[in-house]
DSSP file (Angstrom, degrees, kcal/mol; ACC not computed):
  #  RESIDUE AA STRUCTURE BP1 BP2  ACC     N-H-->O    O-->H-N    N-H-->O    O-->H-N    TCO  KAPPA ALPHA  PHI   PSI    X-CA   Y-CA   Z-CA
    1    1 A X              0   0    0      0, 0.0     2,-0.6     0, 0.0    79,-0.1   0.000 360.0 360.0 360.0 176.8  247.9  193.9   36.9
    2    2 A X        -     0   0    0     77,-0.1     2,-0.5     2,-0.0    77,-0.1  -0.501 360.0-171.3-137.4  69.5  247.1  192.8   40.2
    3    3 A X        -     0   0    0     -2,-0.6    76,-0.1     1,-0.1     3,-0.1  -0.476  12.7-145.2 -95.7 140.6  247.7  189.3   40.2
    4    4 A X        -     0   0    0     -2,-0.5    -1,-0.1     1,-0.2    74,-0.1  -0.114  38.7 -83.3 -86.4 141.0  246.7  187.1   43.2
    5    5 A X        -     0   0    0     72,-0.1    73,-0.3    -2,-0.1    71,-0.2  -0.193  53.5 -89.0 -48.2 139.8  248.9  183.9   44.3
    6    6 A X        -     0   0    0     71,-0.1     2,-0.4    -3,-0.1    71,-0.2  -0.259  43.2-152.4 -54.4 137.6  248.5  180.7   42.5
    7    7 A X  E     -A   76   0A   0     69,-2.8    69,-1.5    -3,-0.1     2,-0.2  -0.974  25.7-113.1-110.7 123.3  245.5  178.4   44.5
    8    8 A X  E     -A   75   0A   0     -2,-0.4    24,-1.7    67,-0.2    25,-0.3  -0.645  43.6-168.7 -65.3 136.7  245.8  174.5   44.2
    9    9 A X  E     -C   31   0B   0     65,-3.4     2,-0.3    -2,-0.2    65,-0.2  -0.942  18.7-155.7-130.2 126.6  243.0  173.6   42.3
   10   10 A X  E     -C   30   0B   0     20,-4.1    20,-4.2    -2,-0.2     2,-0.2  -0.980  26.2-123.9-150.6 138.1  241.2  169.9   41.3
   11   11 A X        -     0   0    0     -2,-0.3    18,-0.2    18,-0.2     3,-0.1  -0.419  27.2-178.8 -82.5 171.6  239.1  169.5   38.3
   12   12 A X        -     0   0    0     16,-0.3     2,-0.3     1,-0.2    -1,-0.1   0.639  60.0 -18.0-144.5 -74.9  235.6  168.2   39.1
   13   13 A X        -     0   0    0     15,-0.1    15,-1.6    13,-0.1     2,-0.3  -0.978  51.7-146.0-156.4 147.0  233.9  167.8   35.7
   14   14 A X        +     0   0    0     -2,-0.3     2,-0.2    13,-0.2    13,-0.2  -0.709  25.6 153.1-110.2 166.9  234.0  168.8   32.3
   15   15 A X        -     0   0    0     -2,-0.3     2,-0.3    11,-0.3    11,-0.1  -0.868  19.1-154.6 168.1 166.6  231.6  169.5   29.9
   16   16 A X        +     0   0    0     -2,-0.2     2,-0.3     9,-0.2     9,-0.3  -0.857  18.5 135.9-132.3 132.5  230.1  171.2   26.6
   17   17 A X  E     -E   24   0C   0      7,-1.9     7,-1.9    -2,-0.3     2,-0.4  -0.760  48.5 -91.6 164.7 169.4  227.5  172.2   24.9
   18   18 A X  E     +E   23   0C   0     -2,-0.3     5,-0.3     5,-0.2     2,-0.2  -0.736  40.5 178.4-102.2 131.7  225.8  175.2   22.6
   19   19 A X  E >   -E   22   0C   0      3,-2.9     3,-0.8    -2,-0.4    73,-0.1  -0.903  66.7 -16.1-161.6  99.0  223.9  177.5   24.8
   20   20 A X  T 3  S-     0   0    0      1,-0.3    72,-0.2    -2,-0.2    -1,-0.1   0.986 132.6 -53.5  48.8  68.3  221.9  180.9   23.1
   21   21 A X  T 3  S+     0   0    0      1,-0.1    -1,-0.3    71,-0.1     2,-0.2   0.331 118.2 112.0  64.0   2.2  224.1  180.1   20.2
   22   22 A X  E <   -E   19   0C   0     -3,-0.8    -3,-2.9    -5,-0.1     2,-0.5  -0.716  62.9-138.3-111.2 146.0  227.5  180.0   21.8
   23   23 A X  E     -EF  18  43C   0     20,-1.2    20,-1.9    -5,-0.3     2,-0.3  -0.863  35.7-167.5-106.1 128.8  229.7  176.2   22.1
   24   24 A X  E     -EF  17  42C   0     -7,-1.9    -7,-1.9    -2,-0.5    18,-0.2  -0.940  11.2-146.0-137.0 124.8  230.7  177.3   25.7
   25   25 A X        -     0   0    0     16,-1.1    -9,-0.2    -9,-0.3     2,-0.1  -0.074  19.7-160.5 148.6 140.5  233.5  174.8   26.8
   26   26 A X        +     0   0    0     14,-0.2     2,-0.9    -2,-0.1   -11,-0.3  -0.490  23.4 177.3-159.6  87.6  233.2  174.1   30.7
   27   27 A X        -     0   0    0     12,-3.4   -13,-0.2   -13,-0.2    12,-0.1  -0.584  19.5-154.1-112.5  98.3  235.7  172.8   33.3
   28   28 A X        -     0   0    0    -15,-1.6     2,-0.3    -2,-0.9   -16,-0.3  -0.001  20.5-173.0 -49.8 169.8  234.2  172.8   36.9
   29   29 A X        -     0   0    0    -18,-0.2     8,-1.1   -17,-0.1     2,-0.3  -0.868  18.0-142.5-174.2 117.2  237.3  173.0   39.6
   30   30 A X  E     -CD  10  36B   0    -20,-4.2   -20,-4.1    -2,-0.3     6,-0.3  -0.852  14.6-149.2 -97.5 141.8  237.5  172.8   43.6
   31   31 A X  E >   -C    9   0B   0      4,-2.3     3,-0.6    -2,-0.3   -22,-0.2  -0.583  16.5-122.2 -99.7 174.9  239.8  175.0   45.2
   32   32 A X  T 3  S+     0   0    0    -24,-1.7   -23,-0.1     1,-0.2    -1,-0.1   0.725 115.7  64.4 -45.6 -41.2  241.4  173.8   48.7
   33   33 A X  T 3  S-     0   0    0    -25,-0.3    -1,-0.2     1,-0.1     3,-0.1   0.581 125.5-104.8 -92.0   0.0  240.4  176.2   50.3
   34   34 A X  S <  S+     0   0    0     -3,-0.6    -1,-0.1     1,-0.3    -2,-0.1  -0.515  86.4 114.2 131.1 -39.9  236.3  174.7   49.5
   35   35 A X        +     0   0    0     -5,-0.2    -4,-2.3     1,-0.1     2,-0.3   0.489  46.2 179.0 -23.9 162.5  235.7  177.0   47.3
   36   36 A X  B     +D   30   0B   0     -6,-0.3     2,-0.3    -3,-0.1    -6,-0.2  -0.980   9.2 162.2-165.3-178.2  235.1  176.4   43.1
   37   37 A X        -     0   0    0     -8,-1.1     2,-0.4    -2,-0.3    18,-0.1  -0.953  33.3 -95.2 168.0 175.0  234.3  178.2   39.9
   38   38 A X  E     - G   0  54C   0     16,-3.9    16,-1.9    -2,-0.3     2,-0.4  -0.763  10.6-140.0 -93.0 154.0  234.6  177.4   36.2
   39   39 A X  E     - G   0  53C   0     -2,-0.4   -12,-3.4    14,-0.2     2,-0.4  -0.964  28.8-173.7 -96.9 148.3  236.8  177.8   33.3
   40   40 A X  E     - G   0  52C   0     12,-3.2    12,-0.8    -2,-0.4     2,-0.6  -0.939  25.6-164.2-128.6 126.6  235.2  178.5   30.6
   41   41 A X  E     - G   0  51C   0     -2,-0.4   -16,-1.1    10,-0.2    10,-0.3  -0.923  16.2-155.5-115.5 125.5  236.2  178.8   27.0
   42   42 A X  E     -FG  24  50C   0      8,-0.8     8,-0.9    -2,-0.6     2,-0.5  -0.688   7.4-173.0 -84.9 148.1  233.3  180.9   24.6
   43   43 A X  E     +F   23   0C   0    -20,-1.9   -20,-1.2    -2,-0.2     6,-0.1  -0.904  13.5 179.3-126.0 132.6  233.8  179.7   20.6
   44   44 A X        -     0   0    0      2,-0.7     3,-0.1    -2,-0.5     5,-0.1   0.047  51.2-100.0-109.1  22.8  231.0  182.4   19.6
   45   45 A X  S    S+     0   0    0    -22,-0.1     2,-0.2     1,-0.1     4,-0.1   0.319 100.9  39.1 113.6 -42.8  231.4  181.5   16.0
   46   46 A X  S    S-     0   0    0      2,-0.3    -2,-0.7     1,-0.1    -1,-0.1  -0.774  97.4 -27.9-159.3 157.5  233.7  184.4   15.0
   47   47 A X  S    S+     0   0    0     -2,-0.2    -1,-0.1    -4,-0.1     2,-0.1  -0.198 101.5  49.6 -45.5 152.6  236.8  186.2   16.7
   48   48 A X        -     0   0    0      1,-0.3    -2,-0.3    -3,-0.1    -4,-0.3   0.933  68.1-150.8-101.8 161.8  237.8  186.8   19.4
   49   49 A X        -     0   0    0     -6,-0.1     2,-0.4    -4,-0.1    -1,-0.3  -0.491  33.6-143.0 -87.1 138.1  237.6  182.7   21.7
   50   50 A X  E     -G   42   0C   0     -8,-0.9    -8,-0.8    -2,-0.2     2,-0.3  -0.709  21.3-161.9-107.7 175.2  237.1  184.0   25.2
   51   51 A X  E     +G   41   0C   0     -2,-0.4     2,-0.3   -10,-0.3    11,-0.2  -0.822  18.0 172.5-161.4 126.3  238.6  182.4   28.1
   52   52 A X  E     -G   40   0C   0    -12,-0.8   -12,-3.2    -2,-0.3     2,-0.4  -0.938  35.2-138.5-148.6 151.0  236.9  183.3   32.1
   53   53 A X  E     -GH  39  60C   0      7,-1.2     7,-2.4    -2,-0.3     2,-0.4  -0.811  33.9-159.2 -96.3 135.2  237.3  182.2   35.3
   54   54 A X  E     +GH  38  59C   0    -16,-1.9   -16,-3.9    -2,-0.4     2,-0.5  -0.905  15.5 177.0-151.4 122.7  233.7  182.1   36.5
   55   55 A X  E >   - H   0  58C   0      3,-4.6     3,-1.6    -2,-0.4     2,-0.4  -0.863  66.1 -50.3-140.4 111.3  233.0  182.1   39.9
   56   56 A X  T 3  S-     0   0    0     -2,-0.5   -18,-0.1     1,-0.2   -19,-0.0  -0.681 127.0 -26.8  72.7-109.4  229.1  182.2   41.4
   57   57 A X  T 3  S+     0   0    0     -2,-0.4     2,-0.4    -3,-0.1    -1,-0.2   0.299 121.6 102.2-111.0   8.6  228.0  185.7   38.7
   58   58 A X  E <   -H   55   0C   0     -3,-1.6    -3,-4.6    23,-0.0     2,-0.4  -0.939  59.1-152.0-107.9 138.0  231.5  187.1   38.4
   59   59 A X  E     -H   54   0C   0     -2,-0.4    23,-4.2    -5,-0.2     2,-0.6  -0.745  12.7-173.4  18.0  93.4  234.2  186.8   35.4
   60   60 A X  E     -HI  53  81C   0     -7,-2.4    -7,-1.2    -2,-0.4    21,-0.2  -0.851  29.7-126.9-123.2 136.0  237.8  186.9   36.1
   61   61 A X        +     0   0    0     19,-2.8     2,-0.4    -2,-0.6    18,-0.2  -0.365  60.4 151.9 -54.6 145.0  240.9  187.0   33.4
   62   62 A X        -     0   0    0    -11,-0.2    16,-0.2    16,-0.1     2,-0.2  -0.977  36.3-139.9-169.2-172.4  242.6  184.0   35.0
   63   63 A X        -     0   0    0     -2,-0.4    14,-1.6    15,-0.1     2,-0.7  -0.721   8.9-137.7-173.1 137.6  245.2  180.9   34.0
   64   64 A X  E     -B   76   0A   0     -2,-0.2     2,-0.6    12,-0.2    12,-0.2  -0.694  17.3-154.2 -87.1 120.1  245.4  177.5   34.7
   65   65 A X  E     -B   75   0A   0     10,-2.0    10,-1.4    -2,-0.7     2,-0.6  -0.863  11.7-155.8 -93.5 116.4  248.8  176.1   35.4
   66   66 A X  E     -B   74   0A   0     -2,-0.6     8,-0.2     8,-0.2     2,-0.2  -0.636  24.2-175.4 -85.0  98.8  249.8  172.4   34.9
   67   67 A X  E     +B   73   0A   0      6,-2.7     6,-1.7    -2,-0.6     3,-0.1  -0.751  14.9 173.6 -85.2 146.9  252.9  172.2   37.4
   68   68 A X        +     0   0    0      4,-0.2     2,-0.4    -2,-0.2     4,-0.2   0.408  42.5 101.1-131.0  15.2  254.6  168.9   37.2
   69   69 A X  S    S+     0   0    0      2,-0.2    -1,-0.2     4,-0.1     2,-0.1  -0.998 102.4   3.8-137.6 124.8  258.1  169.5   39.8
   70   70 A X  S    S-     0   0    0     -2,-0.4     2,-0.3    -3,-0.1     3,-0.0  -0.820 145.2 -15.3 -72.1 -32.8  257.8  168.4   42.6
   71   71 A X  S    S-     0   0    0     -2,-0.1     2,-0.3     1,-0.0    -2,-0.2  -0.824  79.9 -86.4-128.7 144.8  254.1  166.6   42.0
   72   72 A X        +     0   0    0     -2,-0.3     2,-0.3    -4,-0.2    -4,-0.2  -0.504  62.9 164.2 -46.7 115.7  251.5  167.0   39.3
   73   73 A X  E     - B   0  67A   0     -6,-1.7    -6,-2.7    -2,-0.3     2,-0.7  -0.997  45.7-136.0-146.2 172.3  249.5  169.5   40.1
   74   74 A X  E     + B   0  66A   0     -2,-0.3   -65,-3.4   -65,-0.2     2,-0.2  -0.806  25.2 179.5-118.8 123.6  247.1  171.8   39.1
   75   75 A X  E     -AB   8  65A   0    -10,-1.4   -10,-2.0    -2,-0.7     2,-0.6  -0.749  16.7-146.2-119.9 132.6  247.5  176.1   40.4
   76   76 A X  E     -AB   7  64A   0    -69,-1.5   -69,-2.8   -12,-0.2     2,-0.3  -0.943   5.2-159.3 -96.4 147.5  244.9  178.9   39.4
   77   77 A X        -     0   0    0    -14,-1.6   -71,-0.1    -2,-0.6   -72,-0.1  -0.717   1.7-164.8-123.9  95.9  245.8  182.3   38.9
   78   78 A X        +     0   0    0     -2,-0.3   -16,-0.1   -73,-0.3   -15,-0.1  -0.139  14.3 173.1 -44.1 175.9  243.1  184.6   39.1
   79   79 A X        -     0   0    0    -18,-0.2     2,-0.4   -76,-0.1    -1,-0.1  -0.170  53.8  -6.0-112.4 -99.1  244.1  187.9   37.6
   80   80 A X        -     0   0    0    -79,-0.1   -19,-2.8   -77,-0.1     2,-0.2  -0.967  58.9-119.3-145.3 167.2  241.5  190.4   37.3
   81   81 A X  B     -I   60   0C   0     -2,-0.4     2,-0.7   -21,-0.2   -21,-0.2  -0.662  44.3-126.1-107.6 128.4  237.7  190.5   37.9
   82   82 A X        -     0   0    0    -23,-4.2   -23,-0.2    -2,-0.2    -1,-0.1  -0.685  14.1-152.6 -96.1 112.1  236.4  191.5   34.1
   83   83 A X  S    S+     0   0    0     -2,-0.7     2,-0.6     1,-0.2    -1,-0.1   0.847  72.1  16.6 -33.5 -64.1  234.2  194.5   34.3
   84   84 A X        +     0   0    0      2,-0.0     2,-0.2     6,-0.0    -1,-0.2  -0.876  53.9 179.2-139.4 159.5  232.1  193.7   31.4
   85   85 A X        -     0   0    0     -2,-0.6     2,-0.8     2,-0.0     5,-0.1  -0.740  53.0 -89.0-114.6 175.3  231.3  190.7   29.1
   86   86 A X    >>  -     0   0    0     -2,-0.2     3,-1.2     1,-0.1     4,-0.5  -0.833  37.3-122.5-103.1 145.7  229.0  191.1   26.5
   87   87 A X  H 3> S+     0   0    0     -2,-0.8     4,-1.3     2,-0.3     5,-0.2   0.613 110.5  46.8  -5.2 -74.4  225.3  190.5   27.5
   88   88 A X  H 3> S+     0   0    0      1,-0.2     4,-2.0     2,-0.2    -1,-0.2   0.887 116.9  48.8 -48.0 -51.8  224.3  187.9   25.1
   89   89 A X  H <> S+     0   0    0     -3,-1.2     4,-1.0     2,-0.2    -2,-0.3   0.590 115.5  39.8 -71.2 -30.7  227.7  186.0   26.1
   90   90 A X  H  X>S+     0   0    0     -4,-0.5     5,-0.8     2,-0.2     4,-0.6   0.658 110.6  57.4 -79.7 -68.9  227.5  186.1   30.0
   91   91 A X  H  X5S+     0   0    0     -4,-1.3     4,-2.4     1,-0.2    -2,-0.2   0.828 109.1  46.0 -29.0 -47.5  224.0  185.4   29.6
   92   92 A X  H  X5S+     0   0    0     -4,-2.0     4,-1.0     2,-0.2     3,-0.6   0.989 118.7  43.2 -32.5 -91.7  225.3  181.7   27.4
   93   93 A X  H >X>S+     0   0    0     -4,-1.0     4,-2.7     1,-0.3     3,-1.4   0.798 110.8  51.5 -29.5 -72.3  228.1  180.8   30.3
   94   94 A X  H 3X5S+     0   0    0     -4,-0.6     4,-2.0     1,-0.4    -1,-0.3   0.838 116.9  41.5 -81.5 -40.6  225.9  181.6   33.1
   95   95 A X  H 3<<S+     0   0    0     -4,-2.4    -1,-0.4    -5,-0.8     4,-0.3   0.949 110.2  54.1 -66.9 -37.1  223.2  179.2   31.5
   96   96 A X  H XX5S+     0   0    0     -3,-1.4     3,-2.2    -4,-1.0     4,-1.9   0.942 115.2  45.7 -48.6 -74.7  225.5  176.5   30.4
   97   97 A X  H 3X5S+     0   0    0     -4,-2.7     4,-0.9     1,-0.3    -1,-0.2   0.816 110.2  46.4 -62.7 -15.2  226.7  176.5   34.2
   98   98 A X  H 3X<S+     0   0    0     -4,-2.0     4,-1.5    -5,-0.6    -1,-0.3   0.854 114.8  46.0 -89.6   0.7  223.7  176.6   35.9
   99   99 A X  H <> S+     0   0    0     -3,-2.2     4,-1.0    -4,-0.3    -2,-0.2   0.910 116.0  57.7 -95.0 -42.5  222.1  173.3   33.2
  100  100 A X  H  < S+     0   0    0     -4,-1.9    -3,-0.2     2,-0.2    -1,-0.2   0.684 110.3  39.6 -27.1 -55.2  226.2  171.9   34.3
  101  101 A X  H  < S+     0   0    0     -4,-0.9    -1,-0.2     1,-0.2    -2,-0.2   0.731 107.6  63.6 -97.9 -46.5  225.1  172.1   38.2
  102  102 A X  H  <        0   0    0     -4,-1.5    -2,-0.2     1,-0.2    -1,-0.2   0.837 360.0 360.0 -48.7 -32.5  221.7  170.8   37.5
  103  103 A X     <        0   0    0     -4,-1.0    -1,-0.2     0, 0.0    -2,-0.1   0.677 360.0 360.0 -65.1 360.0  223.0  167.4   36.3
């Protein structure tokens, strides 16, 4: 994998909600560097729980890390940009974050 250095990262908002049948899971995040994106957790019902980094229309494999030595903080690690999600399931997130942004 081709994993990118950890970014300090500060969460923004959280939030929920059932979106074209999916409970899509939502934690907004500012990076330092100005920058943001989502994590996002899919419960579609049924296996497999997804978990994305979602940042403007793109999808990344990614984890958040709680550091607490020396200071609480909070580090993403991007991974890798996921090629495809399925349709129905991007389509969900990507509404759920733009209804998220509207508020």
């Amino acid at each position: 994998m081709n994993a990118h250095p950890l970014k300090p990262i500060a969460a923004a908002r959280n939030r929920q909600g059932v979106f074209g049948g999916f409970n899509v899971n939502g934690v907004e995040y500012t990076l330092e560097s100005g920058g943001h994106g989502w994590h996002i957790t899919v419960f579609p019902g049924r296996d497999p729980v997804n978990v994305y980094w979602v940042s403007g229309t793109r999808f990344y494999s990614a984890k958040i890390h709680l550091l607490t030595e020396p200071a609480s903080e909070i580090r993403l690690e991007t991974i890798d940009e996921i090629s495809f999600v399925q349709p129905d399931e991007k389509t969900a997130v990507l509404a759920a974050i733009a209804a998220w942004q509207a508020e």
